[in-house]
C-alpha positions as CSV (number, residue, x, y, z in Angstrom):
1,X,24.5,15.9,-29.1
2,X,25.5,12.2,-28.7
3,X,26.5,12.8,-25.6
4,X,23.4,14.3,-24.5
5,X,21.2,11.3,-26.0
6,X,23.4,9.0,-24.1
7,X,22.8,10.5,-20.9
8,X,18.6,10.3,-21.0
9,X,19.5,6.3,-22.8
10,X,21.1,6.0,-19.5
11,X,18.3,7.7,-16.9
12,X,15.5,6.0,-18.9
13,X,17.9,3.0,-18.0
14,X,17.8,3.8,-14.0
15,X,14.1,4.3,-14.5
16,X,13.6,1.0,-15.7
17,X,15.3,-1.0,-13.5
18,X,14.2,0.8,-10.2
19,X,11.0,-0.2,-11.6
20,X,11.9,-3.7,-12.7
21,X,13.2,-4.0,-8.9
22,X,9.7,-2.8,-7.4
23,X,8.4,-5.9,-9.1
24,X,10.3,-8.5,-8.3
25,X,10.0,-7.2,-4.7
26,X,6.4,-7.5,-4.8
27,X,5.8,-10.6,-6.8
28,X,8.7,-13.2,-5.6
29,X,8.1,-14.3,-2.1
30,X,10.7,-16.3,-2.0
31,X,13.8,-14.5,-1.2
32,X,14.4,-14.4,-5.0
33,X,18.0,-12.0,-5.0
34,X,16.2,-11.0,-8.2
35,X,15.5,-7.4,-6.5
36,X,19.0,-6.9,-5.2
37,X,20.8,-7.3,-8.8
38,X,18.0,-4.8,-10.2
39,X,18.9,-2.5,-7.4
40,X,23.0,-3.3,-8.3
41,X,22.4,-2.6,-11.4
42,X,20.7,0.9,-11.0
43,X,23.4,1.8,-8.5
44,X,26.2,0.9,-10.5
45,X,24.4,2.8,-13.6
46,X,23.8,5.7,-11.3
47,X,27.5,6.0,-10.7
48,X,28.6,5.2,-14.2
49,X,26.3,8.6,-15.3
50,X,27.8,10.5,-12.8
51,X,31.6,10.0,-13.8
52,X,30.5,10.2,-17.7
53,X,29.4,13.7,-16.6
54,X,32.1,14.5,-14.7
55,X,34.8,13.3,-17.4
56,X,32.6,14.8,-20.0
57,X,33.0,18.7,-18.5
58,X,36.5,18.1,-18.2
59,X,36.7,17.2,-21.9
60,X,34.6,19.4,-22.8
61,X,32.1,18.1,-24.3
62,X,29.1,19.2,-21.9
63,X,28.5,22.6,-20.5
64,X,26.7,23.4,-17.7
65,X,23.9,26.1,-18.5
66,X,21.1,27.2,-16.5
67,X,17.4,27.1,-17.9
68,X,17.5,30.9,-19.3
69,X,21.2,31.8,-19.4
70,X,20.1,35.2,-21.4
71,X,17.8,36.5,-18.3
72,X,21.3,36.1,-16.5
73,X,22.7,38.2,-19.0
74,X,19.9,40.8,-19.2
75,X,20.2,41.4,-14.7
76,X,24.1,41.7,-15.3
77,X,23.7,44.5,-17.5
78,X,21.1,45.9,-15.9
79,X,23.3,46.0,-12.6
80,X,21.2,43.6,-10.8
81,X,23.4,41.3,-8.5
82,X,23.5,37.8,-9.9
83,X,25.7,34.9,-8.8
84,X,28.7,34.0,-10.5
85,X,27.3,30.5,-12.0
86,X,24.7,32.4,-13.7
87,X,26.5,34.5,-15.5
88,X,27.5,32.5,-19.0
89,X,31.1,32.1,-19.9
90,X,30.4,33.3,-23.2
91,X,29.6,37.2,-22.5
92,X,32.3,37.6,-19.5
């Protein structure tokens, strides 16, 4: 669950400075490099989510699901063809 929290912390992070960048694009004039260190730091927090997640479903500690991982379940039994992702690890 920590994990999880971290990872919207983080997006709500991006968020922010993407917008904190929009402004200081449209209010300094003056060449501020303002914008480009906002825009630095969303990139560099960008890439810092994306190899938390990657390290994090190596260690375990996330699990890619999809939105109803039973309706996957329910076509497999019911012999309807379903792609391999879909179909939880759980219930082989």
């Amino acid at each position: 669950m920590p994990a999880k929290i971290l990872i919207v912390f983080v997006l709500f992070l991006i968020i922010a400075s993407l917008g904190t960048a929009l402004v200081y694009l449209l209010k300094d004039r003056n060449r501020s490099p303002r914008t480009v260190k906002a825009l630095t730091f969303r990139i560099s927090m960008s890439i810092g989510l994306f190899f938390f997640l990657l390290l994090g479903y190596q260690a375990g500690l996330l699990r890619p699901h999809g939105l109803h991982p039973g309706i996957a379940r329910v076509q497999a039994n019911a012999g309807v063809t379903v792609p391999n992702a879909a179909v939880s690890r759980d219930n082989p």
